[in-house]
N, C-alpha and C positions, 0 to 999 in steps of 0.2 A: 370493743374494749371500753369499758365504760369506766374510765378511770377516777371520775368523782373531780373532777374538776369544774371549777365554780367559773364560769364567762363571766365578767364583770359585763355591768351594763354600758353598750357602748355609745349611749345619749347624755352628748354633753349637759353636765346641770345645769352649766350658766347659759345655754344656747334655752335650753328649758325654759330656765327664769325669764329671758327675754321672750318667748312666746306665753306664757304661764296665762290662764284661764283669768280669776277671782282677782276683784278690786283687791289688790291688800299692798299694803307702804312696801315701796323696794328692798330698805331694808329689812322688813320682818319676812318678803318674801323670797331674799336670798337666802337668810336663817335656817329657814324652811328645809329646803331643799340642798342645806350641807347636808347635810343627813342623808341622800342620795350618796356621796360621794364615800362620806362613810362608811355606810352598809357596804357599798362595792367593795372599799379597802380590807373591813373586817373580812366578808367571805374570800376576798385573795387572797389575805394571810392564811385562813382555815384549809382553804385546798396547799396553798405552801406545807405547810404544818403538815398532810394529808400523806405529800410525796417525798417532806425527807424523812419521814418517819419509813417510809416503803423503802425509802433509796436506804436508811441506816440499817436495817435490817434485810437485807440482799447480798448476792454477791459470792464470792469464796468465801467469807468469814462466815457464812452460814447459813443452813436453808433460814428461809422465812418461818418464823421469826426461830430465835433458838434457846431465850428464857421470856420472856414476852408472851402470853398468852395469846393465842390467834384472835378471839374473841376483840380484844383489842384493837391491832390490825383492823380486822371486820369494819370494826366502828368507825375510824377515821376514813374506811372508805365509803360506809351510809352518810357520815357527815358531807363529806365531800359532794357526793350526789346531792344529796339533800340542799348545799349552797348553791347548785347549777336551779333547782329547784325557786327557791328563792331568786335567783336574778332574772330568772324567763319570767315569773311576776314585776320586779321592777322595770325590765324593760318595758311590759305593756305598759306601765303606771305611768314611764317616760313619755314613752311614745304619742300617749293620752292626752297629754296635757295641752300642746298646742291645737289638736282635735276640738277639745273643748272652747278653746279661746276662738275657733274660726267657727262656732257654731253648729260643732257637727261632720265640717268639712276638713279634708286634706290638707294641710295648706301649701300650695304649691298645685297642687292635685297631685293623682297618683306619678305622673312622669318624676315628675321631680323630687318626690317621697323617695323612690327608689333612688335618684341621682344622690340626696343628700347619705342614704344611708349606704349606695357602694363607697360615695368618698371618704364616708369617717371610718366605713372597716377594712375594707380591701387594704389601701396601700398597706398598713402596718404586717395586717393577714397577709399577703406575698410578700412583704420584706422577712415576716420571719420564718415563714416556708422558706425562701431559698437559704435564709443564715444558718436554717436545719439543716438544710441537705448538703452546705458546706461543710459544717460539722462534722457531718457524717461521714462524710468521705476525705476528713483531714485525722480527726483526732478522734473522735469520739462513735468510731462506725465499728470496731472489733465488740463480738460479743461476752460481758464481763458478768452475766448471772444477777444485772440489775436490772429495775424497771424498766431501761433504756434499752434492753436487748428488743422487746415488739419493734419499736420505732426504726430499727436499723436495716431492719427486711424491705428495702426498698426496691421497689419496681417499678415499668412504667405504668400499671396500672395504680399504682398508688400514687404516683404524680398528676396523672390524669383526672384522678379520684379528688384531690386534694386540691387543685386548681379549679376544675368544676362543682367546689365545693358539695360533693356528695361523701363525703369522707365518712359520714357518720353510719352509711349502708355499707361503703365499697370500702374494704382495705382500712378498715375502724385501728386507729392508733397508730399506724403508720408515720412515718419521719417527726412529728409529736404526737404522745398519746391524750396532750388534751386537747386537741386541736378537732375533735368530733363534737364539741358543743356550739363551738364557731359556725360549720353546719347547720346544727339543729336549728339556732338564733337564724340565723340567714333566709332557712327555709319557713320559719313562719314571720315573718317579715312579709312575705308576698298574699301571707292569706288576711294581715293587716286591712289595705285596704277594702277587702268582703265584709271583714267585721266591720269595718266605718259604714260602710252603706248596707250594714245587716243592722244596725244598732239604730240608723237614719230608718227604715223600714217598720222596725218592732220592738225598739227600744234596747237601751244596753241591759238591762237585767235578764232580758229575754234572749237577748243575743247571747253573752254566756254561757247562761244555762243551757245552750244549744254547741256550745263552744267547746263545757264541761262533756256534756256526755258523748258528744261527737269523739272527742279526742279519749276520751276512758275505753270508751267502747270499741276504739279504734286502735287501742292499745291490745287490750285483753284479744283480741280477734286474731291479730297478726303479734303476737307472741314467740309464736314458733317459726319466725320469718326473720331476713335481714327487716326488714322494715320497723321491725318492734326497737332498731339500735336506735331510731330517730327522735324514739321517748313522742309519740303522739299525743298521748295524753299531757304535754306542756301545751298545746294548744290551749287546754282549759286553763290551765295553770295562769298562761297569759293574759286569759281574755278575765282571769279575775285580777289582775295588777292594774287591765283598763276599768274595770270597777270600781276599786280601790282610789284610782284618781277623780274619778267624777263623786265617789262619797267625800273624796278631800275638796275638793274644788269647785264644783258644779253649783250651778244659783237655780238647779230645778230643785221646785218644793220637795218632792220625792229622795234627792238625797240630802235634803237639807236637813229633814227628818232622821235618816239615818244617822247623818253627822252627830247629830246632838246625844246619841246613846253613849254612855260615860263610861265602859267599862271594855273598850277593845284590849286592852291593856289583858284584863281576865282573860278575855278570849285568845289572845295570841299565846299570855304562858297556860293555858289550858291546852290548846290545839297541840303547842310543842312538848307539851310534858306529855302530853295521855300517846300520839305519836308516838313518842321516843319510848316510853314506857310498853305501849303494846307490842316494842319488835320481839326481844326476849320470851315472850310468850307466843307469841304467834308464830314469828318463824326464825327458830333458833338455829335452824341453819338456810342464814339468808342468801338468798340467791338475787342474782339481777332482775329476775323474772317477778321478784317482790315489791321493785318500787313504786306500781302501780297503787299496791296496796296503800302505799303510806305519804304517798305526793300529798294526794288531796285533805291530810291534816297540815301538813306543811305550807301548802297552798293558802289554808283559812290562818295561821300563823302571820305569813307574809300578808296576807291580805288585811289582817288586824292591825300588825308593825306599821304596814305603809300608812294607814289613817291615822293610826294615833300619831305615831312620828310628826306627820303633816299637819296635822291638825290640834295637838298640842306640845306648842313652841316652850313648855317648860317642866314638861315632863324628863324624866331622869335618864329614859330612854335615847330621846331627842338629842338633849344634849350631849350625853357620849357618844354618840353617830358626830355631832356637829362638833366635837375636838378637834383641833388646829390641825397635832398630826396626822388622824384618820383622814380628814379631809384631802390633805395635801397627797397623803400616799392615794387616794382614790380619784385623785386627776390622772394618775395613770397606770392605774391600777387592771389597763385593757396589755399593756406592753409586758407587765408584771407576770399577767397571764399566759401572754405569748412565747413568752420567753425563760419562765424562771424552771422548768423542765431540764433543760439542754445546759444550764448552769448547774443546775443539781449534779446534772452527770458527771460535768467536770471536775467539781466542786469534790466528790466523791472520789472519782477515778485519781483526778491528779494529788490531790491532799490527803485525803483522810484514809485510804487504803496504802498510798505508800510509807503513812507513820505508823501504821499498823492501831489505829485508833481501833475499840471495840466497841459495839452495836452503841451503848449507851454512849459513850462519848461521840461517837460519831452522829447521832443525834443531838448531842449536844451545842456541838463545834456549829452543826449545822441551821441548827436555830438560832447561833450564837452572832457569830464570824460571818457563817454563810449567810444570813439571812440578809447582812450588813453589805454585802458583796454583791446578794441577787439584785438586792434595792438599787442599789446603785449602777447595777449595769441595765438595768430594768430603764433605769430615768436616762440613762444616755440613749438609748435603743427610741425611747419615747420624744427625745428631743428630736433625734435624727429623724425617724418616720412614722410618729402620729401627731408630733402636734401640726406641723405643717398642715398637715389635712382637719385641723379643727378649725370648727367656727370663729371670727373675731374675738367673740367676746371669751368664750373658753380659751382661749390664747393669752387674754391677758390675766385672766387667772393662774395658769400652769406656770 
């Protein structure tokens, strides 16, 4: 089930700054990198936005949707994809950056690459796996004709599935349906450090470009497979948000030269206009099996945003990613993710269907009220088990 759900990147920013590559003043290089926090936050709200629009329109009060044009619907589920898209780029862009600063190298080496990235995802990822499946089998496990009826089919191959983090092959949406990106993130995680010492070998442009078509190609092949649910072709996606960083950052001549082209700005609303433009024509009745098509304008999109964003600290861009509030909501904008699904349902079931709210106001309330309700339990969920497991310094930021 590929529910369009956006993973927030789950590399702390200030653990970032504190590895970050390029001479530049701490303070212009925290600046920098609010903008990280932001972007995370925006795409959380858009997949929010994504699923009460699904949760408002479900249910007894009517099939999907019931004056709402489907066509509609449709789109907030490409946008939603489309944000998972965009953060498998920023997570490479993260990831990069201390890469850069150790020369090349892991820092840590690979053991402990992987040690830092199970303890910033894991704990949060099982704590809200099990708060699902309490859930589910307290209050919110009978079947109501909402989004939340996939998720309730629980087995123990979907616990299995889910704990093993294969979720996004085996038992796809299962006790939450966004929790198949968690997966996907996790699983190119491991082919990380190949790209570091494929990039050490033949350089990162080359590595990429090997990255891209590997993972396209590997997309388009296993199409008619569980395997196509893992979105392979984010591999390339990724390996251009590690691009993206070294064009922001790197003191090799080769992307110093990149850097200096003045017009990514063009390039990103080009990539997302002609994108978003070409779905409608191309495939008016879009299916899952089309994302392939249109990642890779998304891809050069994100891969524009990330540079300019980074690399000009006064652009108009920059600074709405770098607002107070986007900032703040994108420290924990990982918990947001994990959890604002199973608040939805609630939020639905117990409120807005027993007032007998209709499709529009229940979307309303729920942008409204709900949104005010998810944040907020979102931030406790985060106090309790993510920040714990963050870095020093991202701790005293949150």
């Amino acid at each position: 089930m590929n529910s369009g759900a956006a993973l927030p990147v789950t590399v702390d920013s200030a653990e970032v700054r504190a590895a970050q590559a390029p001479p530049v003043a701490a303070a212009k290089t925290a600046f920098h990198l609010a903008h990280i926090d932001g972007l995370r936050a925006l795409a959380a709200l858009l997949v929010y936005v994504n699923h009460a629009y699904g949760q408002s329109w479900s249910g007894i009060k009517g099939e999907l949707p019931t004056r709402v044009p489907f066509t509609w619907f449709r789109s907030t589920l490409i946008t939603g994809h489309f944000a998972v898209t965009v953060f498998i780029a920023v997570s490479g862009f993260c990831l990069a950056l201390p890469v850069i600063r150790g020369d090349g190298q892991l820092r840590g080496g690979t053991k402990e690459f992987f040690r830092r990235r199970a303890r910033r995802i894991l704990p949060p990822y099982y704590a809200a796996l099990a708060l699902c499946l309490l859930l589910i089998a307290t209050i919110i496990g009978e079947p109501t004709g909402s989004l939340w009826d996939v998720p309730i089919e629980v087995d123990w191959q979907a616990i299995v599935a889910h704990v093993l983090l294969v979720q996004d092959i085996f038992r796809t949406g299962r006790i939450n349906y966004v929790f198949w990106s968690i997966a996907v993130e996790w699983q190119i995680y491991f082919l990380f450090p190949l790209m570091v010492l494929l990039a050490r070998r033949i350089g990162i442009l080359r590595m990429a470009a090997c990255a891209l078509a590997l993972g396209f190609a590997l997309a388009f092949a296993v199409m008619d497979t569980r395997i196509y649910r893992a979105n392979p072709h984010y591999i390339g996606i990724f390996a251009l948000g590690v691009v993206a960083a070294y064009v922001s950052y790197s003191k090799d001549p080769v992307f110093e030269r990149i850097r200096s082209f003045r017009h990514f700005g063009l390039v990103a609303a080009l990539a997302l206009g002609l994108t978003l433009g070409a779905i409608p024509v191309l495939s008016p009745n879009f299916q899952n099996t089309d994302y392939p098509l249109y990642d890779g304008g998304i891809g050069i999109f994100a891969f524009s945003a990330l540079v300019l964003t980074s690399t000009r600290p006064n652009s108009l861009l920059t600074k709405f990613f770098a607002l107070p509030p986007l900032v703040w909501l994108g420290t924990f904008s990982y918990s947001l993710y994990l959890m604002h699904a199973p608040i939805l349902q609630i939020l639905w079931q117990y409120a807005a269907m027993p007032l007998g709210l209709d499709n529009e106001a229940t979307f309303v309330a729920l942008m409204t009220l709900g949104l005010g309700v998810t944040i907020a339990a979102s931030y406790g969920f985060f106090r309790v088990f993510e920040r714990p497991f963050m870095s020093t310094v991202a701790k005293a930021r949150a």
